[in-house]
PDB file of N, CA, C and O in Angstrom:
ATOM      1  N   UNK A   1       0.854  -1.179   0.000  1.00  0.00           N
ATOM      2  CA  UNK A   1       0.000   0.000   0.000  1.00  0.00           C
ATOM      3  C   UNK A   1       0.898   1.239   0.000  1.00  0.00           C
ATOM      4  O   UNK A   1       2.036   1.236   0.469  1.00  0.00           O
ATOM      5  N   UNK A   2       0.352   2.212  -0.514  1.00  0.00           N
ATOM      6  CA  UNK A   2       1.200   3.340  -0.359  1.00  0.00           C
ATOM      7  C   UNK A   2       1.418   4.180   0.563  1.00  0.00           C
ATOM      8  O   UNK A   2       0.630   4.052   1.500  1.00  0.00           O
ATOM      9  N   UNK A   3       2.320   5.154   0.707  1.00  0.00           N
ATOM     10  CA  UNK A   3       2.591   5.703   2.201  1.00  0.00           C
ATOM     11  C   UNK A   3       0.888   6.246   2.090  1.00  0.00           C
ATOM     12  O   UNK A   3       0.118   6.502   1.165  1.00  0.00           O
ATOM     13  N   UNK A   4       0.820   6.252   3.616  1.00  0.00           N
ATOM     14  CA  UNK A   4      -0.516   6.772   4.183  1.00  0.00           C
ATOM     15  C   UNK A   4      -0.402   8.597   4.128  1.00  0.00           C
ATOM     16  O   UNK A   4       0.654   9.201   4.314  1.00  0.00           O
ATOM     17  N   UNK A   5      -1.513   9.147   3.883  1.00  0.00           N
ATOM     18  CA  UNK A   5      -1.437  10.409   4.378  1.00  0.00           C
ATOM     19  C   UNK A   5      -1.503  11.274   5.645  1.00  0.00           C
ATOM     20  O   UNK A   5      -2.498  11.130   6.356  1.00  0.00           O
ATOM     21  N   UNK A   6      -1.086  11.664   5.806  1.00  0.00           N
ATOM     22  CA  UNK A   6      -0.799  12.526   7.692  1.00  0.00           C
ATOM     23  C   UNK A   6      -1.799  12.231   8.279  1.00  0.00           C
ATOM     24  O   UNK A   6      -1.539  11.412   9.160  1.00  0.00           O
ATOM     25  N   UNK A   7      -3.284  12.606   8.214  1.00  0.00           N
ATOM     26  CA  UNK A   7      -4.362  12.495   8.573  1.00  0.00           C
ATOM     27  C   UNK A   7      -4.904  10.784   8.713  1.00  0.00           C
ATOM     28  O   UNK A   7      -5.701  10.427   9.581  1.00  0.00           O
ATOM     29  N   UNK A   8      -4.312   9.872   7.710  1.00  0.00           N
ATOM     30  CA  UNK A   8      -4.645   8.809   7.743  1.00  0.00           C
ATOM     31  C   UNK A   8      -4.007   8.373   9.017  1.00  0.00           C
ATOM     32  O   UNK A   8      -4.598   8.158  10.076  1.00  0.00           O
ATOM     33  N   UNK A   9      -2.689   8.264   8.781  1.00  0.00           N
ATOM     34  CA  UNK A   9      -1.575   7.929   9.788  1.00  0.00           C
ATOM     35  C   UNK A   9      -1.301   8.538  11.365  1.00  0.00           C
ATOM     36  O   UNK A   9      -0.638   8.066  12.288  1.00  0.00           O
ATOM     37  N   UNK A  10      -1.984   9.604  11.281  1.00  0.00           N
ATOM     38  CA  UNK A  10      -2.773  10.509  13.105  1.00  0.00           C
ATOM     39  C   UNK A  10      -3.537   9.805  13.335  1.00  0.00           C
ATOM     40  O   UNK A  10      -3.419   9.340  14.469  1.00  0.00           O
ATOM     41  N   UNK A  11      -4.447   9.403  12.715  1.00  0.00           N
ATOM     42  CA  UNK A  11      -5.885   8.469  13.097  1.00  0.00           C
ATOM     43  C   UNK A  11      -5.442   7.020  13.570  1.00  0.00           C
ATOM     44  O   UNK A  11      -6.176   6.506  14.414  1.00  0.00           O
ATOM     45  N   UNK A  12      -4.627   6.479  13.251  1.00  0.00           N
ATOM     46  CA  UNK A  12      -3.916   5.029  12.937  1.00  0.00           C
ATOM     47  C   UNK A  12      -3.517   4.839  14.378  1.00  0.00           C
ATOM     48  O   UNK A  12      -3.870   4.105  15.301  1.00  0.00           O
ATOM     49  N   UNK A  13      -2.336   6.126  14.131  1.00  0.00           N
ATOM     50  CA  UNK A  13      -1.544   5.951  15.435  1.00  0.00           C
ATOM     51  C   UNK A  13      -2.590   6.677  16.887  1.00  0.00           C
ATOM     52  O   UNK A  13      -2.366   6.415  18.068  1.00  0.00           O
ATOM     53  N   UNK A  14      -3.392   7.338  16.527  1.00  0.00           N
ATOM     54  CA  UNK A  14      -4.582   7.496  17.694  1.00  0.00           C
ATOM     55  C   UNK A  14      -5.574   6.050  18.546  1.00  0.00           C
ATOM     56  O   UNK A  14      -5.819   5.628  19.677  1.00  0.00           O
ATOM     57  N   UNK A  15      -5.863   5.746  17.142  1.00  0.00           N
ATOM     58  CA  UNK A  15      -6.137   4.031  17.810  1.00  0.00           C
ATOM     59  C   UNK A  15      -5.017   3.473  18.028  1.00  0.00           C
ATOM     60  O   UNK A  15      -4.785   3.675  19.220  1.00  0.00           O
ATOM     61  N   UNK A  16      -3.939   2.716  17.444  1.00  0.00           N
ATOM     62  CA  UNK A  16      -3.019   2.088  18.256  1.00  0.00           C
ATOM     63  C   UNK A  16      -2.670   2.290  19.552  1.00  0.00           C
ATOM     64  O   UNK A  16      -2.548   1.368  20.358  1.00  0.00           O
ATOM     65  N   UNK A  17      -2.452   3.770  19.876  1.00  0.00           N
ATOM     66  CA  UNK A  17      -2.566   4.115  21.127  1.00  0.00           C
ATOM     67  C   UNK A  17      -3.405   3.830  21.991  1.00  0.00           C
ATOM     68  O   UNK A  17      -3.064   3.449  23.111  1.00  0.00           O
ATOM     69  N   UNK A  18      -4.693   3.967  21.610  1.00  0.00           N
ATOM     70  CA  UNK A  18      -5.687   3.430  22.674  1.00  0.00           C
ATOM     71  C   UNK A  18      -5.915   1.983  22.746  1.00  0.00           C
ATOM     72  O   UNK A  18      -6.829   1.518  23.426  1.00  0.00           O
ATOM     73  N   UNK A  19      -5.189   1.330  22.130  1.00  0.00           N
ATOM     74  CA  UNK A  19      -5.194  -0.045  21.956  1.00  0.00           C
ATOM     75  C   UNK A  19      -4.542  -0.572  22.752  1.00  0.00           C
ATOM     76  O   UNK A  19      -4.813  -1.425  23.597  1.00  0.00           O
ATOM     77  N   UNK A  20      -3.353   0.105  22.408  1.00  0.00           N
ATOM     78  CA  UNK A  20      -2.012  -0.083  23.678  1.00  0.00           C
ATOM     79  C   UNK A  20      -1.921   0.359  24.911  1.00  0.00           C
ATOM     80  O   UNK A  20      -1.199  -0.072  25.811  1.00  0.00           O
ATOM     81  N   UNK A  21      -2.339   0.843  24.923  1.00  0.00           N
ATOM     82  CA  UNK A  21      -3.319   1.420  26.886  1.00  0.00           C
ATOM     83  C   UNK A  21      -3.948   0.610  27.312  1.00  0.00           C
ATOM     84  O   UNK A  21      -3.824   0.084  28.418  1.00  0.00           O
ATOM     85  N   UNK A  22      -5.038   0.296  26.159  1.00  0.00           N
ATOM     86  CA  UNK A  22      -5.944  -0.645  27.146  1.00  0.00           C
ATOM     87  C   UNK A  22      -5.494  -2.228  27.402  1.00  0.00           C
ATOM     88  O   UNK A  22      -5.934  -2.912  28.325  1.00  0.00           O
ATOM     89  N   UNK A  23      -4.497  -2.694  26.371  1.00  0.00           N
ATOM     90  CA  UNK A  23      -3.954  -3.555  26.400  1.00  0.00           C
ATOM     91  C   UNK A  23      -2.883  -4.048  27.938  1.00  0.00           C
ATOM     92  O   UNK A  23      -2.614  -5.075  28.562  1.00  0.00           O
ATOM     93  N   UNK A  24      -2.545  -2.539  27.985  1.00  0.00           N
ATOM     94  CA  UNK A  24      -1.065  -2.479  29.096  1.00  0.00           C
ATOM     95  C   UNK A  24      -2.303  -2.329  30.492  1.00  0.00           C
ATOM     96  O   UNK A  24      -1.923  -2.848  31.541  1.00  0.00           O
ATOM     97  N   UNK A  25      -3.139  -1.930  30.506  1.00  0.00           N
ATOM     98  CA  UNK A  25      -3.725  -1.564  31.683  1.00  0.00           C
ATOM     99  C   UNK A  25      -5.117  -2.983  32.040  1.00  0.00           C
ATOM    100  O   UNK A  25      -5.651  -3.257  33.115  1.00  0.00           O
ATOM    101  N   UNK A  26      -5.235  -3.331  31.280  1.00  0.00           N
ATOM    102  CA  UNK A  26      -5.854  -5.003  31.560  1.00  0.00           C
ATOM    103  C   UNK A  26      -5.129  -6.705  31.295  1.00  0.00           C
ATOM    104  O   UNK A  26      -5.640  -7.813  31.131  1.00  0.00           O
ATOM    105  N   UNK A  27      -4.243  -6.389  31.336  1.00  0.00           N
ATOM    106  CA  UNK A  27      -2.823  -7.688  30.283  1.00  0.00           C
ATOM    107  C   UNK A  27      -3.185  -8.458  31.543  1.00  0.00           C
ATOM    108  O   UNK A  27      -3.040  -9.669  31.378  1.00  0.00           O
ATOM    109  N   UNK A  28      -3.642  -8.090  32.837  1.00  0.00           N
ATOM    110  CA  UNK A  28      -3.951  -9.193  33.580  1.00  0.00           C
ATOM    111  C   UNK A  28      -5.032 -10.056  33.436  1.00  0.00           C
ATOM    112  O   UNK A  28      -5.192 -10.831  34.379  1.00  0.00           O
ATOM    113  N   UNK A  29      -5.991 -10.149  32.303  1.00  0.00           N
ATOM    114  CA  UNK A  29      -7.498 -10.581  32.573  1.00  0.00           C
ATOM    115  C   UNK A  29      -7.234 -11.379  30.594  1.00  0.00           C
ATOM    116  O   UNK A  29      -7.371 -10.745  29.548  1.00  0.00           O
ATOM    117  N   UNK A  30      -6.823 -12.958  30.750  1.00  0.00           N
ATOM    118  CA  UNK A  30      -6.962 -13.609  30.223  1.00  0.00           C
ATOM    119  C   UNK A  30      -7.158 -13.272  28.853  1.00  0.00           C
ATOM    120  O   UNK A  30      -6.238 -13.367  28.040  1.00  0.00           O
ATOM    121  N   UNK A  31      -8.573 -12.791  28.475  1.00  0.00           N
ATOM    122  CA  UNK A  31      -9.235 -12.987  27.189  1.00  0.00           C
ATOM    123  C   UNK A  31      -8.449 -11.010  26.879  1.00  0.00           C
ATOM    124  O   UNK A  31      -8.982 -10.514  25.887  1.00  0.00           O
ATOM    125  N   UNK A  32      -7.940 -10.543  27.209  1.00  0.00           N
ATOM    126  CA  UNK A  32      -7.835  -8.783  26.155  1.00  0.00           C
ATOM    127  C   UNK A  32      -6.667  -9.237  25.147  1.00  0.00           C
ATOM    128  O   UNK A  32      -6.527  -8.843  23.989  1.00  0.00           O
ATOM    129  N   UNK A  33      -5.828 -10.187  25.869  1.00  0.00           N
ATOM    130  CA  UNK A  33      -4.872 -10.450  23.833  1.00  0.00           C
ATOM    131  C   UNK A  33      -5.669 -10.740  22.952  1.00  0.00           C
ATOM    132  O   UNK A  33      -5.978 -10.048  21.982  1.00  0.00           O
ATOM    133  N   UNK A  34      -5.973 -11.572  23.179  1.00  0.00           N
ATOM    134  CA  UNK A  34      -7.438 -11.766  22.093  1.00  0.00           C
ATOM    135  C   UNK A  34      -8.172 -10.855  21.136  1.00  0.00           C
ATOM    136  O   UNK A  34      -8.299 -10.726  19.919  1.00  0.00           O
ATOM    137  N   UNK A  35      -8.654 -10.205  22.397  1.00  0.00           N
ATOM    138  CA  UNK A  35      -9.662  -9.090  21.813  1.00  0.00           C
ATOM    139  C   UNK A  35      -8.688  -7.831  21.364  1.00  0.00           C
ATOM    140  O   UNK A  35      -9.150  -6.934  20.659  1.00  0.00           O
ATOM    141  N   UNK A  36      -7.929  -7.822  21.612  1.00  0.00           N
ATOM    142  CA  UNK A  36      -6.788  -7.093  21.246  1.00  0.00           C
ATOM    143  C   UNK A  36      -6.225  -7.209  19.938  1.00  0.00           C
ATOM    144  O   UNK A  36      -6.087  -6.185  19.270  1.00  0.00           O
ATOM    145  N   UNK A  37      -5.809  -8.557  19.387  1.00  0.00           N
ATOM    146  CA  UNK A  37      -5.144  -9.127  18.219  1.00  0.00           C
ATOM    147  C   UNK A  37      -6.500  -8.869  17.360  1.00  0.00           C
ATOM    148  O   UNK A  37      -6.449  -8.275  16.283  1.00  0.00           O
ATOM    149  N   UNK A  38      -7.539  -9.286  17.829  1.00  0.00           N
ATOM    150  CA  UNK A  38      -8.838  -9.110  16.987  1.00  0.00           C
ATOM    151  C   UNK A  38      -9.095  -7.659  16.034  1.00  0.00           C
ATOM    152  O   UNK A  38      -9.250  -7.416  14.837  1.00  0.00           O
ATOM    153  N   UNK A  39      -9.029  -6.714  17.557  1.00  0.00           N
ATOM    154  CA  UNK A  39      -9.474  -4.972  17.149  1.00  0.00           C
ATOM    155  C   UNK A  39      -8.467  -5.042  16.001  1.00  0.00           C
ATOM    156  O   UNK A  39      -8.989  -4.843  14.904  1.00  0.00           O
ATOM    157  N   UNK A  40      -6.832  -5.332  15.979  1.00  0.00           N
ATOM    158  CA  UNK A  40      -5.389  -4.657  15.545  1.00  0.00           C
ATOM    159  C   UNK A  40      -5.876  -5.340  13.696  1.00  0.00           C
ATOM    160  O   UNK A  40      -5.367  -4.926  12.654  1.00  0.00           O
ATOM    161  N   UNK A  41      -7.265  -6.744  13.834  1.00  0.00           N
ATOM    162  CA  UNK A  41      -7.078  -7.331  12.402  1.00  0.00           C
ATOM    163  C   UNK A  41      -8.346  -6.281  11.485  1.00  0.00           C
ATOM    164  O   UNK A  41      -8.432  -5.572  10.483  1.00  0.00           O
ATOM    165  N   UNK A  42      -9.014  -6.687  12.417  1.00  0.00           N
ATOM    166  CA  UNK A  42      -9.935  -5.328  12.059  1.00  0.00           C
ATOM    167  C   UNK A  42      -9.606  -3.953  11.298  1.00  0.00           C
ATOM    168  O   UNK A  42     -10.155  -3.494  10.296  1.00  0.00           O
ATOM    169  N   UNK A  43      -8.556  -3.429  12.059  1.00  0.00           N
ATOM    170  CA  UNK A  43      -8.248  -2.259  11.647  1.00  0.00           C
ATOM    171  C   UNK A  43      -7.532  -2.289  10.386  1.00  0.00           C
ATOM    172  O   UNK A  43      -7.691  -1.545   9.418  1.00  0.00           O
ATOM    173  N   UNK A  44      -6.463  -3.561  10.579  1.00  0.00           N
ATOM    174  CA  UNK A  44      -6.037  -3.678   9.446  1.00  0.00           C
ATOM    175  C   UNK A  44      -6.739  -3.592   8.039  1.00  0.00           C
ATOM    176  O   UNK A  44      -6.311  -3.136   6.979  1.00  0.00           O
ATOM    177  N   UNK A  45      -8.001  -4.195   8.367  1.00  0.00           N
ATOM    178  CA  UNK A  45      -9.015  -4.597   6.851  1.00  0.00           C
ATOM    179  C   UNK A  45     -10.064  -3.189   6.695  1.00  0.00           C
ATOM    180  O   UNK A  45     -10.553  -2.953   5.591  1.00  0.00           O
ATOM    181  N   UNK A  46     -10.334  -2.375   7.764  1.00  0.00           N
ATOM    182  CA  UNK A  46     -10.437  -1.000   7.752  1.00  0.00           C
ATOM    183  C   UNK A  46      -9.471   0.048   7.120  1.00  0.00           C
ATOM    184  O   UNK A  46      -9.269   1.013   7.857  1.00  0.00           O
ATOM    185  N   UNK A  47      -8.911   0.070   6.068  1.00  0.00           N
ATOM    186  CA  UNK A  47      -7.872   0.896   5.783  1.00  0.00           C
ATOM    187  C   UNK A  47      -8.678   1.596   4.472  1.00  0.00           C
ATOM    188  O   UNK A  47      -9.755   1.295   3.957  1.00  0.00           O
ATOM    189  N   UNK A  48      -7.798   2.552   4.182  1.00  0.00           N
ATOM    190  CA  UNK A  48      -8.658   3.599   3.100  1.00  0.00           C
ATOM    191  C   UNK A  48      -7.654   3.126   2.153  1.00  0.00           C
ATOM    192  O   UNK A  48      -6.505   2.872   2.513  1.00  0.00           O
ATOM    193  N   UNK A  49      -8.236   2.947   0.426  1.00  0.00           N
ATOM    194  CA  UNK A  49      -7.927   2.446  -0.756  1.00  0.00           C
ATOM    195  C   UNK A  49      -6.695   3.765  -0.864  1.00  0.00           C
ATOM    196  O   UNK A  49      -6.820   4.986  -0.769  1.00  0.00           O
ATOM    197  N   UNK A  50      -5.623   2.978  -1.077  1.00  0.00           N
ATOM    198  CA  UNK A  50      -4.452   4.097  -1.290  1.00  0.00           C
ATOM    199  C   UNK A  50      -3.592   4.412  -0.395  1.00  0.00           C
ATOM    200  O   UNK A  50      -2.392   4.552  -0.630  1.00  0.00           O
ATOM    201  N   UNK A  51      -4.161   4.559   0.780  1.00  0.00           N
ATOM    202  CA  UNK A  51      -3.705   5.290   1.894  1.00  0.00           C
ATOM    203  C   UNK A  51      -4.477   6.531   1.866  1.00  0.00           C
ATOM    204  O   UNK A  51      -4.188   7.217   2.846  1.00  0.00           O
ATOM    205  N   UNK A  52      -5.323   7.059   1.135  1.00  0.00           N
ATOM    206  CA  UNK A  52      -5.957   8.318   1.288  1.00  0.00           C
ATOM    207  C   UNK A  52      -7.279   8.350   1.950  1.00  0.00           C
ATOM    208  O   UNK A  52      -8.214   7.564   1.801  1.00  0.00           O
ATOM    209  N   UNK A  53      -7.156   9.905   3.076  1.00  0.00           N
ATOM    210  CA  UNK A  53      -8.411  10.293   3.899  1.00  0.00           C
ATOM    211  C   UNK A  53      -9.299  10.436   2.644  1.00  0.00           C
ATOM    212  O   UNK A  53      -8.909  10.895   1.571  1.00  0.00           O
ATOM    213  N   UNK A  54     -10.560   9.979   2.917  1.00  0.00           N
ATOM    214  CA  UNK A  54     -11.711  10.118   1.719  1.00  0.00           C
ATOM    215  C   UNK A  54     -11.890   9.175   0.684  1.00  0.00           C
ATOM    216  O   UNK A  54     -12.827   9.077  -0.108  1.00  0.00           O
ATOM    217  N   UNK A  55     -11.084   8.639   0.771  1.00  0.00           N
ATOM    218  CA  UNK A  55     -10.866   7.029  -0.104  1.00  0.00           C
ATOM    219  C   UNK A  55     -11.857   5.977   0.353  1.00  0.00           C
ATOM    220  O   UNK A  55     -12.308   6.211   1.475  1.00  0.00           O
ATOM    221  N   UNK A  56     -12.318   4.859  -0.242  1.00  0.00           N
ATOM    222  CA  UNK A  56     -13.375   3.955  -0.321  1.00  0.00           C
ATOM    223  C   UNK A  56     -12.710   3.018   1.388  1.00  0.00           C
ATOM    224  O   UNK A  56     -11.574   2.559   1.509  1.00  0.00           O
ATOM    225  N   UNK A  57     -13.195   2.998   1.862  1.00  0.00           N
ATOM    226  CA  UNK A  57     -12.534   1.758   2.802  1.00  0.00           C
ATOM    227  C   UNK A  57     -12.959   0.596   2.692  1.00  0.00           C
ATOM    228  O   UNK A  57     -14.129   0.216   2.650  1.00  0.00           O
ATOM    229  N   UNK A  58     -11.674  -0.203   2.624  1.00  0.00           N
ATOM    230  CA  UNK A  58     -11.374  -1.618   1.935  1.00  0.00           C
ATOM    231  C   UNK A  58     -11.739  -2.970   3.005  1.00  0.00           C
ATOM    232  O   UNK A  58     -11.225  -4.084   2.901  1.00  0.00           O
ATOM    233  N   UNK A  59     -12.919  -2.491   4.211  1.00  0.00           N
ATOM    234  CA  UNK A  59     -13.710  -3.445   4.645  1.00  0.00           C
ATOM    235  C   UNK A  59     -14.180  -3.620   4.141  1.00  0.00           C
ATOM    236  O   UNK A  59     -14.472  -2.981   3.130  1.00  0.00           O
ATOM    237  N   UNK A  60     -14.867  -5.328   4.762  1.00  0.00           N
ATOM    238  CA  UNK A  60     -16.284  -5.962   4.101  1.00  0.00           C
ATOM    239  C   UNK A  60     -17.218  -5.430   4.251  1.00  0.00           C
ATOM    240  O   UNK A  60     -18.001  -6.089   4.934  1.00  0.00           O
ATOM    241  N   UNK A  61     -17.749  -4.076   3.806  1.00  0.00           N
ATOM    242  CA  UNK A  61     -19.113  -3.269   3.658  1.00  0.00           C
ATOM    243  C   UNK A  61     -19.398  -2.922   2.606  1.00  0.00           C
ATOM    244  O   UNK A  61     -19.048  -3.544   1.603  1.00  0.00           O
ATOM    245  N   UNK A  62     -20.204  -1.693   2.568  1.00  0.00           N
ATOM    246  CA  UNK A  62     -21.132  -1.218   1.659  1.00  0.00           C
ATOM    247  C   UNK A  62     -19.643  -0.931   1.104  1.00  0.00           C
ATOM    248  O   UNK A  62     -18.738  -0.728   1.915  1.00  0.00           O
ATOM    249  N   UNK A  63     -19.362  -0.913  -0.487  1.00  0.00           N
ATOM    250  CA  UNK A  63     -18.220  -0.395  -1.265  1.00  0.00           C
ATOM    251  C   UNK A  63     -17.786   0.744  -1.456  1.00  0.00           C
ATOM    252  O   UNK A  63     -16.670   1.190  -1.720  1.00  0.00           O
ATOM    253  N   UNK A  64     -19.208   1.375  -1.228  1.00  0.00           N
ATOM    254  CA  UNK A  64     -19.055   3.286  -1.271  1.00  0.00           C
ATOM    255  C   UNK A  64     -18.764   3.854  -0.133  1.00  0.00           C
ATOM    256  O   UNK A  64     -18.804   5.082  -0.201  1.00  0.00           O
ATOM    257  N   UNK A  65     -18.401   3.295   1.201  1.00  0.00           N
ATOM    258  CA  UNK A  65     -18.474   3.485   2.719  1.00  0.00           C
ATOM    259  C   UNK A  65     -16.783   4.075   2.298  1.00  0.00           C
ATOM    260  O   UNK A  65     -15.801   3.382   2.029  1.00  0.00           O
ATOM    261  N   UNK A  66     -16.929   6.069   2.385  1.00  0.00           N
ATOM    262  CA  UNK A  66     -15.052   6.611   2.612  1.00  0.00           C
ATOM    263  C   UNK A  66     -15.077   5.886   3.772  1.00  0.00           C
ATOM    264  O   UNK A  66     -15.872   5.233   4.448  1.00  0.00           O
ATOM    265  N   UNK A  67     -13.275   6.421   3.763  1.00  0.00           N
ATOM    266  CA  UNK A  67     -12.705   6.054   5.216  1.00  0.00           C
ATOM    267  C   UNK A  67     -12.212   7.672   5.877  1.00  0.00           C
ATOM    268  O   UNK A  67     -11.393   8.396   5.310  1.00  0.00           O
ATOM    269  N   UNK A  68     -12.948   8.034   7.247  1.00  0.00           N
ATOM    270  CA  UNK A  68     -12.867   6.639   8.010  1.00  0.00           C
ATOM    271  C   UNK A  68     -14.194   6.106   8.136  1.00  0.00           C
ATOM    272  O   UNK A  68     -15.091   6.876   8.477  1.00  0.00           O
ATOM    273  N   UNK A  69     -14.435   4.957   7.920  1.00  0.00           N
ATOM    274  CA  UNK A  69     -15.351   4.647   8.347  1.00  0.00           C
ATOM    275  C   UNK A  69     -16.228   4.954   9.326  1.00  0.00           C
ATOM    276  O   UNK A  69     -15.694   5.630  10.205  1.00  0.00           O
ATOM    277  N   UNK A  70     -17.798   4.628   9.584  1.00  0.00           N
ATOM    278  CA  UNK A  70     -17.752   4.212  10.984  1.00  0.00           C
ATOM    279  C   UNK A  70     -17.421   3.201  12.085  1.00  0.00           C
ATOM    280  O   UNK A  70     -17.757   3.332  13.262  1.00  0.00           O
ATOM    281  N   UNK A  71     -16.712   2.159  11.564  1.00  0.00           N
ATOM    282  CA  UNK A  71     -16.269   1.137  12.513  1.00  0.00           C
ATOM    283  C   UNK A  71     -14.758   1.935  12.835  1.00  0.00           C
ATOM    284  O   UNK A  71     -14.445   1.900  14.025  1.00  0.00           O
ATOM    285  N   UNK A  72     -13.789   2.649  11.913  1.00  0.00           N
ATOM    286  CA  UNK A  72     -13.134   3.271  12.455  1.00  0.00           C
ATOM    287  C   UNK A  72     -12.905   4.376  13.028  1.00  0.00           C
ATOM    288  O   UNK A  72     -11.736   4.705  13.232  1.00  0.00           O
ATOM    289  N   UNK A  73     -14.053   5.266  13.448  1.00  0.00           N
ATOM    290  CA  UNK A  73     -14.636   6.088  14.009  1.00  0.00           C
ATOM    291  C   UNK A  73     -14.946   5.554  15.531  1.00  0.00           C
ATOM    292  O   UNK A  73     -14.440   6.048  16.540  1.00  0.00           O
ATOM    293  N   UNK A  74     -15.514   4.877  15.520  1.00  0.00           N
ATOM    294  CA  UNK A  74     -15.779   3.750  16.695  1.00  0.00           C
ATOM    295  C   UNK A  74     -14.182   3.277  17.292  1.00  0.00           C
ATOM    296  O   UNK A  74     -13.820   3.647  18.409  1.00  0.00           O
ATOM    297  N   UNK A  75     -13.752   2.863  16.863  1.00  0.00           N
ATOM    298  CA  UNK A  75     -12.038   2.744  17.095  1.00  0.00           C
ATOM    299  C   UNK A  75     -11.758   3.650  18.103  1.00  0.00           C
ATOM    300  O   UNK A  75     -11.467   3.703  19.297  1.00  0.00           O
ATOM    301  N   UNK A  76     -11.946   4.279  17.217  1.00  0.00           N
ATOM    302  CA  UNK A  76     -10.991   5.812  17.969  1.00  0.00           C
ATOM    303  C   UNK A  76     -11.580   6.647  18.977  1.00  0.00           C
ATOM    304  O   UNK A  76     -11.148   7.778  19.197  1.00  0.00           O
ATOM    305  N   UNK A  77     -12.575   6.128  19.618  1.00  0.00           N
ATOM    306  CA  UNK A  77     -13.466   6.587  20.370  1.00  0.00           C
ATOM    307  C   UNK A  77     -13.101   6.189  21.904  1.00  0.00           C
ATOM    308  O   UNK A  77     -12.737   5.059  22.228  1.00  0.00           O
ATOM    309  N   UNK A  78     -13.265   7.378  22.880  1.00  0.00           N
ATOM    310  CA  UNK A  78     -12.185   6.902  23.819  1.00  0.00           C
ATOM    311  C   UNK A  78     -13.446   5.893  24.801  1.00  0.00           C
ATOM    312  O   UNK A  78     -13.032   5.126  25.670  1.00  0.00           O
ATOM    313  N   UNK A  79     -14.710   6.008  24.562  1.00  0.00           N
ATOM    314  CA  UNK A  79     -15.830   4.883  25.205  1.00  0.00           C
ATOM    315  C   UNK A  79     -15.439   3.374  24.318  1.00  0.00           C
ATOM    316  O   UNK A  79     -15.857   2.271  24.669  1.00  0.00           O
ATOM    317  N   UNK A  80     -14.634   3.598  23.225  1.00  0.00           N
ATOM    318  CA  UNK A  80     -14.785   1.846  23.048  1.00  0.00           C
ATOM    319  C   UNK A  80     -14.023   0.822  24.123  1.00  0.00           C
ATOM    320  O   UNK A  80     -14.180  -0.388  24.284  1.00  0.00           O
ATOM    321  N   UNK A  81     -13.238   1.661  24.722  1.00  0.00           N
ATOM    322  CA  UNK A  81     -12.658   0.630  25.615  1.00  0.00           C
ATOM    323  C   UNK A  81     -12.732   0.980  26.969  1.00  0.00           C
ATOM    324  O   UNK A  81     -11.905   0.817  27.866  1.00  0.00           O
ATOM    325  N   UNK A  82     -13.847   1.486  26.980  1.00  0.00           N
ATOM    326  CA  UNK A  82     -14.206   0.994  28.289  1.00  0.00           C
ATOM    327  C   UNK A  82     -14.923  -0.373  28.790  1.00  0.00           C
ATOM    328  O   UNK A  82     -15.523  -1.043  27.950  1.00  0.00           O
ATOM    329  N   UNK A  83     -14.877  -0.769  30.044  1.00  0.00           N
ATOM    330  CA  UNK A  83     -15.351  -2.094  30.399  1.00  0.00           C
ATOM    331  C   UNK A  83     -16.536  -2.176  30.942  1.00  0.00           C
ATOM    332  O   UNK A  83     -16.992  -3.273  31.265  1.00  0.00           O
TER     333      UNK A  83
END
């Protein structure tokens, strides 16, 4: 894929971050690698065609759905990881 654009790649590294928080701050409770490795495949298949903000996102959805999506909207949302 091609380099991402700034805006793509702020957003990226905004979820990873909250990924990695919640990861480091529950690593005691069995099932969050899991759900963890899960969110990180997700996101992966959430990516915008190109690397570009406004680009089709290359999940299994509607084909016309830009990115970011709303599942990656949801991502980045600091209530998704709460418990």
């Amino acid at each position: 894929m091609p380099k991402s654009d700034h805006r793509v790649a702020q957003l990226n590294r905004s979820i990873e971050s909250r990924l990695t928080k919640y990861e480091s701050t529950r690593r005691h409770l069995p099932e969050v690698a899991a759900y963890v490795r899960v969110q990180r495949t997700l996101m992966a298949d959430h990516q915008p065609e190109g690397g570009r903000w406004g680009a089709l996102c290359l999940a299994d959805h509607d084909p016309t759905t830009p990115w970011p999506c709303d599942g990656v909207q949801k991502f980045d949302s600091p209530t998704a990881y709460f418990d």
